[in-house]
N, C-alpha and C positions, 0 to 999 in steps of 0.2 A: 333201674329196672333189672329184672332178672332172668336169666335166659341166653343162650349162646348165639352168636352172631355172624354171618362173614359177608365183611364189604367185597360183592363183585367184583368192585372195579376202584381202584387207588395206585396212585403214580409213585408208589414209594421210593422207586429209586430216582425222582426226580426233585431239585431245589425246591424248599430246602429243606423237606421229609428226610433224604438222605442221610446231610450230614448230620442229625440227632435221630439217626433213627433207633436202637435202641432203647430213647427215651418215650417213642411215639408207640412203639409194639408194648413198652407194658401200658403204657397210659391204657391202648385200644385193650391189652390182655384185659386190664380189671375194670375195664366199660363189659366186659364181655364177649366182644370179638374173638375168635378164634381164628380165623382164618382169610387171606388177603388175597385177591386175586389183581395180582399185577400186568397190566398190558401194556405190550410195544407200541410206540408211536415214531420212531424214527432204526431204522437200524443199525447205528452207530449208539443205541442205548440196550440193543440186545442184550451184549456180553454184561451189561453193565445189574441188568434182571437175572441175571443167570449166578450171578455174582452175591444177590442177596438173597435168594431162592436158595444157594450153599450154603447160607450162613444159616436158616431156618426154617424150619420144616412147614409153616405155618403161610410162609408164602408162596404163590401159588403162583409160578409165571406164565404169561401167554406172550405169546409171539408175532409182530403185524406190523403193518406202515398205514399211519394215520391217512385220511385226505389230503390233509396239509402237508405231505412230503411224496403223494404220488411221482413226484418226477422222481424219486432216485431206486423205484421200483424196475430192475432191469432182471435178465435173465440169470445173473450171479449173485443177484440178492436173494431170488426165488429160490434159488440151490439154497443158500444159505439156511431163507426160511425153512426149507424142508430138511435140513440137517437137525436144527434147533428143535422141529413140531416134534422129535422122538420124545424130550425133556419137556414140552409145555403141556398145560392145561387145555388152552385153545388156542385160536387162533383172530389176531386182532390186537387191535380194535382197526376195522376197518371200513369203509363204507363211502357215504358222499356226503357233501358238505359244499353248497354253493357261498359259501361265508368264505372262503378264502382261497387268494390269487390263483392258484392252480384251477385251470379250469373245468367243468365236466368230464369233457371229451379226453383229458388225460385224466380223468381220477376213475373213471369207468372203465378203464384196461385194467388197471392197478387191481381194484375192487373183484374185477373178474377173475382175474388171474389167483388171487388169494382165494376167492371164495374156494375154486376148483381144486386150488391144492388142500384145504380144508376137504373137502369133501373126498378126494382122496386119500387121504390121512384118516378120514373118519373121527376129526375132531371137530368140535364145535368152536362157535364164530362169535366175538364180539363187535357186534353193529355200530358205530356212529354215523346220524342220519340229522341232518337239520334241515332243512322245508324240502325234501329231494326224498320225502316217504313214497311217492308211488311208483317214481323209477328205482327206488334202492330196491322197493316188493317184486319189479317185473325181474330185475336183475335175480331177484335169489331165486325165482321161480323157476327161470332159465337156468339158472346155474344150478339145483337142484338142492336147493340150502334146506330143505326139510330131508333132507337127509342124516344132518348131524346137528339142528337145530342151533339153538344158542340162546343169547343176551341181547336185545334190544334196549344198549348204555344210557342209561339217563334219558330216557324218552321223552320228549316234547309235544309230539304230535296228537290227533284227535283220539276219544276210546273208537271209534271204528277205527281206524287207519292200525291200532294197537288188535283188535280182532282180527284183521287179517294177516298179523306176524305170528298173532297164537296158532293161527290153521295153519300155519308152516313150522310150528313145533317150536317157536321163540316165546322166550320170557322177558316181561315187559320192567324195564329195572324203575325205578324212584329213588330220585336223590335227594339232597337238601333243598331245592327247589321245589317240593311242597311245603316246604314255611314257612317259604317268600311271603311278605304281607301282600305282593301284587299276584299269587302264584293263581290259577285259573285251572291253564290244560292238566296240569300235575292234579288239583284236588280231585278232577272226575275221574281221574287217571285213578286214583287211589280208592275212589269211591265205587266205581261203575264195575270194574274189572274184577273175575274170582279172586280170593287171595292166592289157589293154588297155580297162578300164570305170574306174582308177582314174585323182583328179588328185590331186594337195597345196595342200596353205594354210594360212598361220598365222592368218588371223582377227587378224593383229595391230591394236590393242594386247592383244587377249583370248588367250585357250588357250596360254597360256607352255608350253612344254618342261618338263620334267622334270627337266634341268639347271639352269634357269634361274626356277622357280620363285620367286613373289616378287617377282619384277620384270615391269614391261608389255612384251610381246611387241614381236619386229620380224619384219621380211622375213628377215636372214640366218638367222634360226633356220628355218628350212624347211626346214635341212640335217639338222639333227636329225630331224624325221618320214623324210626321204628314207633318213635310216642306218637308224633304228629298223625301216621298212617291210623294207630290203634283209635287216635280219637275220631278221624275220620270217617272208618268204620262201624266205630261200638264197642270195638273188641278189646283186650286186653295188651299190653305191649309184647308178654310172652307169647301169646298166641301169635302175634305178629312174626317174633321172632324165630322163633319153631318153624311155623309154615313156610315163611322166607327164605331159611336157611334149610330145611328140605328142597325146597324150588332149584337155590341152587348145587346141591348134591347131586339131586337128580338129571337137570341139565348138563353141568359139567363131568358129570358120569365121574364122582370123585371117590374117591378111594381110601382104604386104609384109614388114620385116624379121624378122616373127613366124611366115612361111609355113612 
């Protein structure tokens, strides 16, 4: 397909993207991707985003502690974090997740506390939310996350529960999980919703295609959600690509050769 592209959300600097990673940024360059947005999930992988964000201009770091590491979220990580927000993109991937050991009630401080230094920052937020959508919505409302909007990561939830993160200025991402042959919430997801609230992402090395199942995801596979989307629709896979990769320019308020 033809058309420029940028996966939201890819773990590049994580196993085992890393250690071939100049083999994977051209692979993605001549799939078409342009541009990478990489998010934190533990803060002993900061410096490590920061690391490959120097190497090339193309990746795009953001900054955050997953659910699944809310406990090491303390008041000298948050210094941290806001040292780092000068260099990132956004902020995240952060949110809730009752799928794993840490509980609610410590991952909703975590959650809170990021959100607020995002919004102090006046950067935007990337969301991870798995069955815990209408307390992660109460939370942003309070925390006033339509301030500097964001990225709703690979979204699973209903198109209404997806409606009310659009009216708080979030863009509803799609990953390789609509090519799932069992995929469901993803197809209304991609069918029901404008195209100009949607982005793409592989989540690589996670949510392989459906082609390619079996194997750890990369950036060029993006191509696949962007065909999948276009058939979904009617439309065209450029059109897809175009609109998707305005969606996230304009969310991530991106700059310079990303304008």
């Amino acid at each position: 397909m033809n058309g420029d592209l940028i996966d939201s959300h890819c773990h590049l600097d994580l196993k085992p993207l890393r250690s071939m990673l100049p083999r994977f940024l051209q692979e993605a360059g001549s799939a078409g991707v342009r541009a990478f947005v990489v998010p934190g999930v533990h803060p002993d992988g900061w410096e490590g985003i920061s690391a490959i964000a120097a190497e090339d201009p193309r990746i795009l770091p953001a900054y955050g502690v997953h659910p699944m590491h809310a406990g090491t979220v303390t008041d000298r990580i948050l210094d941290r974090l806001l040292e780092l927000s000068v260099k990132g993109t956004a902020i995240g991937e952060i949110g809730l997740d009752p799928a794993y050991a840490v509980p609610l009630e410590r991952q909703e401080p975590a959650f809170r506390e990021q959100l607020r230094l995002a919004v102090a920052c006046g950067l935007p937020v990337l969301i991870h939310c798995r069955r815990a959508f209408q307390r992660v919505e109460k939370i942003m409302r309070e925390e006033r996350a339509d301030r500097v909007g964001g990225i709703m990561h690979a979204f699973s939830g209903s198109v209404e529960m997806a409606r009310e993160f659009i009216r708080l200025g979030f863009a509803i991402s799609i990953s390789g999980t609509v090519t799932w042959d069992n995929a469901v919430k993803p197809l209304r997801t991609a069918r029901e919703l404008p195209l100009e609230h949607l982005v793409l992402e592989t989540d690589a090395p996670d949510m392989t295609p459906q082609r390619y199942r079996g194997r750890f995801n990369r950036p060029a596979w993006i191509t696949e959600t962007a065909l999948r989307v276009a058939e979904i629709r009617g439309v065209s896979p450029e059109d897809v690509a175009r609109k998707t990769t305005d969606n996230v320019r304009r969310i991530l308020k991106l700059k310079g050769a990303f304008a």
